[in-house]
N, C-alpha and C positions, 0 to 999 in steps of 0.2 A: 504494500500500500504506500502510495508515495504521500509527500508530505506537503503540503500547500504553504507557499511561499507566501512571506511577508509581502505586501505592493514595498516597493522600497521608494522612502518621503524621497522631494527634493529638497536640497537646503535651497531657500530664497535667501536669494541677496541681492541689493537695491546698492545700486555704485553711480554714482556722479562722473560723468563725464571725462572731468579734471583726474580721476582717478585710474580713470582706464590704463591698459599694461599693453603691448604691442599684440600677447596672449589674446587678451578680449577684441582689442579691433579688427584682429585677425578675423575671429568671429562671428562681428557683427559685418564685415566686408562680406565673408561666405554669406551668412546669412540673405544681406541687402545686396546682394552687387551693383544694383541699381539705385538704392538709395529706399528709406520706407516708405509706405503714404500712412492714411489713416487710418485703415483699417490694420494695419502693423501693431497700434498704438494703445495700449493699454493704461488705462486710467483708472487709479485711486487717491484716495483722501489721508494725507498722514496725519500726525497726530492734534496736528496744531489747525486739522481740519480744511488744509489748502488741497485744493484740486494737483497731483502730478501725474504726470503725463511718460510714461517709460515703453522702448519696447523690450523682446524678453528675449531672450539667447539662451539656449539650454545645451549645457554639457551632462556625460552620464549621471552626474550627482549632483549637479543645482543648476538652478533656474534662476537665471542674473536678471535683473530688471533694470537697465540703463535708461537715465534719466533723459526725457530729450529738451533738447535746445537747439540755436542757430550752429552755437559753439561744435556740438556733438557733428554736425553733419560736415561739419568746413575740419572737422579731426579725421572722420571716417575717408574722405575725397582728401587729403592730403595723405593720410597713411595709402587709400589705394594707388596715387600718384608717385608715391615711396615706392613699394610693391611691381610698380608697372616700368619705374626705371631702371629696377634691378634687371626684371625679365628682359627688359628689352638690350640691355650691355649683355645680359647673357648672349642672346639670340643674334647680335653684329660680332659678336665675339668671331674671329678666322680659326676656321679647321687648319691650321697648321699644320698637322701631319700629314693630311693629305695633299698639302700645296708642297711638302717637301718629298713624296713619294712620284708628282709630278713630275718633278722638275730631274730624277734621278734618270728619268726613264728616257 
């Protein structure tokens, strides 16, 4: 007889912006590649009763709720801009061993 599994909780965690780690924008880039709209956008009330506005990114064990802002989105489109310069010095990078198997022959 097998045993029935606990559902296993998420940890929730609510991160600002300002706090993000290149880990999470990574993230929320996969997530948005495109950037979020509204219906992305998950809204509750903290404690001091103000309306905030997050969307949610889940890893195996939590579920992050990043706050949104102008800020948030002008970090997400410079990290993807980050990200796209890399790829792209990869990708001009020269096959040099095959321009020197060329040139042997």
């Amino acid at each position: 007889m097998m045993k029935n599994k606990q559902p296993m909780t998420l940890k929730r965690v609510i991160v600002d912006y300002k706090k993000l780690d290149n880990h999470m924008l990574n993230l929320l880039v996969e997530k948005f590649p495109d950037g979020y709209d509204d219906d992305d956008i998950v809204t509750y009330r903290n404690a001091s009763n103000e309306v905030v506005e997050c969307i949610e990114v889940r890893t195996e064990d939590t579920a992050y709720l990043v706050k949104v802002s102008k800020r948030l989105v002008m970090a997400m489109e410079d990290h993807e801009d980050t990200d796209t310069d890399t790829e792209a010095d990869e990708e001009r990078s020269l096959d040099t061993e095959g321009l020197e198997n060329t040139e042997e022959e």
